[in-house]
C-alpha positions in Angstrom: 79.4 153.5 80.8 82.9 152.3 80.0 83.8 150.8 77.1 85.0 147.4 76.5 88.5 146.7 75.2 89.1 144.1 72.7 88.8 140.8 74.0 91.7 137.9 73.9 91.3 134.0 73.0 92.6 131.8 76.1 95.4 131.0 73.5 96.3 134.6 72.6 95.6 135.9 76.3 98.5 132.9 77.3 100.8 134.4 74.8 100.0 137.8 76.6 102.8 139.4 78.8 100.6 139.8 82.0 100.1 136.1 81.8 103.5 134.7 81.2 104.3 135.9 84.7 107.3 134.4 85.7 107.4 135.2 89.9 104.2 133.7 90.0 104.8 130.9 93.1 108.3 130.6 92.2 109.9 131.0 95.9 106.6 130.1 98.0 106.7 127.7 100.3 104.6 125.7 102.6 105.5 127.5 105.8 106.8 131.1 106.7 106.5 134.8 105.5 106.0 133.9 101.8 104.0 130.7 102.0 100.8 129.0 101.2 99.9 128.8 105.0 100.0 132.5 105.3 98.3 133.0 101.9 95.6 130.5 102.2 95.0 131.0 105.7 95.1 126.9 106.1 98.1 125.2 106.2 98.0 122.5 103.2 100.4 120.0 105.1 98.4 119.6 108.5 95.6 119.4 106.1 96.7 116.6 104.5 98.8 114.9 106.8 95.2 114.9 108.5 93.6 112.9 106.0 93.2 108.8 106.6 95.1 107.5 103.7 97.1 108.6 100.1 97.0 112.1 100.8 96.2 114.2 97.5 96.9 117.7 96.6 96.5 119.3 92.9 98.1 123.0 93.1 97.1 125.2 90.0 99.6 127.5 88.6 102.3 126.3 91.1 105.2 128.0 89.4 108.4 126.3 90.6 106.5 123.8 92.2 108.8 124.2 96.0 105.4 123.7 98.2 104.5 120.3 96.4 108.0 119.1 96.7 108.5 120.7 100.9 105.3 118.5 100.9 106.0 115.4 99.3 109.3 115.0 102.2 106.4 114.9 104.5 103.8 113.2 103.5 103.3 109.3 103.4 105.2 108.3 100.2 102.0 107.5 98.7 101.0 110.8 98.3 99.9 112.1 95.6 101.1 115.6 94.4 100.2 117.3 91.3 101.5 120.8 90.5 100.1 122.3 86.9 101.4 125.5 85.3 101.6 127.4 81.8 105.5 127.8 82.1 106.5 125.0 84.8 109.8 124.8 86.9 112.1 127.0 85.4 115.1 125.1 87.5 115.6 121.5 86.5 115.5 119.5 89.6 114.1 116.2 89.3 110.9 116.2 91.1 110.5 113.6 94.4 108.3 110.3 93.3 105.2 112.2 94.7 105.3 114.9 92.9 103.9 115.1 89.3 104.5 118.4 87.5 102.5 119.0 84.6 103.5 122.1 82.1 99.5 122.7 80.4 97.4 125.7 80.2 95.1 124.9 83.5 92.1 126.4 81.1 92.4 123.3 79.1 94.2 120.6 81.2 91.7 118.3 82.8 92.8 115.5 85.6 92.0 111.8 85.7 91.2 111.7 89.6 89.8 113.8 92.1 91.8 115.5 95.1 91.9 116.1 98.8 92.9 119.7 98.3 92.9 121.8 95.3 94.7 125.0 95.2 95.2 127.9 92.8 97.1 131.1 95.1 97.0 134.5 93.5 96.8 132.1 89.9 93.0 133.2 89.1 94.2 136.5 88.8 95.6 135.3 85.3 93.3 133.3 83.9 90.8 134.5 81.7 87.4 132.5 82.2 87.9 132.5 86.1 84.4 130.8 86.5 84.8 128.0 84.0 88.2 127.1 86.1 86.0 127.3 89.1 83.3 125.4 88.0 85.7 122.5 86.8 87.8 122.6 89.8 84.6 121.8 91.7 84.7 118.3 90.2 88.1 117.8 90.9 87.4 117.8 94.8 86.9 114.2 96.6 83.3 113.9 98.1 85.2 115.5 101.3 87.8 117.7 99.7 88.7 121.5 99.8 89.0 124.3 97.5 90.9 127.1 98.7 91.8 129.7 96.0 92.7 133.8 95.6 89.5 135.1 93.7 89.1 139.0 93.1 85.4 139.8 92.0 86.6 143.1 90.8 88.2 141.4 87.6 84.9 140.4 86.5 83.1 142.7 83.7 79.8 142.4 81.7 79.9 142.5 78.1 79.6 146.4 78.5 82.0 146.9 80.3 80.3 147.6 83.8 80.8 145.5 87.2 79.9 142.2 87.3 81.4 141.6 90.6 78.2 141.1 93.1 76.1 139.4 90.9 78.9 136.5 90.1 79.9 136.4 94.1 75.9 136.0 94.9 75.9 133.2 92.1 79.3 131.2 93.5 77.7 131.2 97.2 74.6 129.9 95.4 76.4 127.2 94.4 78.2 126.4 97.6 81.3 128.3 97.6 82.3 130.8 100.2 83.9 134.6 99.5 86.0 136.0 101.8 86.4 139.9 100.9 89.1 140.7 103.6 91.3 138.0 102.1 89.9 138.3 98.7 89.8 134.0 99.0 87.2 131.8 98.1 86.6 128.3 98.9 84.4 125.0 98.3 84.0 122.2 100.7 83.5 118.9 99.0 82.8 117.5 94.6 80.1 118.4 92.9 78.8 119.8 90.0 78.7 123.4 89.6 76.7 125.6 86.8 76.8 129.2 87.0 75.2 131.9 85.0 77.4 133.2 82.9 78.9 132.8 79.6 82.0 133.3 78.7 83.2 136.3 76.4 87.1 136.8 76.5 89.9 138.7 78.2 91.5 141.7 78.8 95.0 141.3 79.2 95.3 145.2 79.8 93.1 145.3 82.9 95.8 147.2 85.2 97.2 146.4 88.6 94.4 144.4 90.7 94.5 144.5 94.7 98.1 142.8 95.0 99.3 145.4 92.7 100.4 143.4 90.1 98.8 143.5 86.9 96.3 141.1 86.6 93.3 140.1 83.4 90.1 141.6 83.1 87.1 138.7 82.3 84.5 139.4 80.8 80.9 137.5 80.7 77.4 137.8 79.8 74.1 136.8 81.5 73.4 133.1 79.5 73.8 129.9 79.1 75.2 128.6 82.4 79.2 127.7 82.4 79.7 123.3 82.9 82.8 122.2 84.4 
């Protein structure tokens, strides 16, 4: 049985090297090789351009912010665009009306709306209580809106140490959401309230490369009280 390292605060674990990842969505864009089209296998534009009126989009960890703003040149100009990271644009360029940019630890920050499309690509991967983000991000969709985010189930430990992997992907598609293992995405159509299984322990900051090969957090969780958004 392995044993489990010491686990990290949400505050300490954002003070943590892994997680103060500065490449993270800095030069992805919309379209092309390194976009969110090709990384979410939807492209967020036709998505929204689709949608009847005030387009909305909230991107978690969005890094430099490049897809909201391609976006925002697109969209109707009442869009509305909201990009949330720990370390925010690290270029000053004023930001198109559209597009709100809000520097806040996405473990904490909590919107004032709901969204068409909420986002979070490759960001889960640093983010210590993965299901609490998940469950909360549930309420942020509009009756009709989409989650589409990177999700690896391999990151998730019990309190012991061992896999907790299948039993928290049999709880998320319990509670509507669907797992893609090929793409290692998972995604929720439409609000709601979400409660899963699990409470939350801590994190390991020292987890090791995950499938992208960057190094990623290790959560940990034990069978209890269920998480609220």
């Amino acid at each position: 049985m392995p044993t489990p390292p010491p686990l990290l605060t949400a505050p300490e674990l954002e003070r943590s090297a892994v997680v103060a990842n500065n490449t993270m969505n800095r030069e992805r864009g919309l379209a092309g090789v390194n976009s969110y089209a090709r990384e979410l296998g939807l492209s967020p534009l036709a998505h929204l351009s689709s949608r009847p009126a005030a387009p909305s989009w909230l991107d978690l960890c969005s890094g430099e912010g490049r897809a909201l703003r391609e976006a925002a040149a697109v969209l109707p100009a009442d869009a509305v665009l909201t990009g949330v990271d720990l370390v925010g644009p690290l270029v000053p360029i004023p930001a198109p009306p559209a597009v709100e940019e809000i520097i806040a630890s996405v473990s904490a920050w909590t919107p004032t709306r709901t969204y068409d499309l909420v986002t979070c690509v490759h960001g889960l991967h640093y983010v210590g209580d993965q299901l609490g983000l998940l469950a909360r991000a549930a309420s942020w969709l509009a009756p009709d809106g989409l989650l589409l985010a990177h999700f690896d189930p391999e990151s998730v430990r019990l309190a012991d140490g061992s896999a907790a992997g299948r039993a928290v992907v049999a709880a998320l598609r319990a509670a509507g959401f669907r797992y893609s293992a090929r793409h290692h995405r998972i995604g929720l159509e439409g609000g709601r309230d979400v409660r899963l299984p699990f409470r939350y322990l801590g994190a390991d900051p020292g987890a090791g490369p995950n499938y992208t090969g960057q190094p990623a957090v290790g959560s940990y969780y034990s069978p209890g009280p269920e998480t609220n958004p």
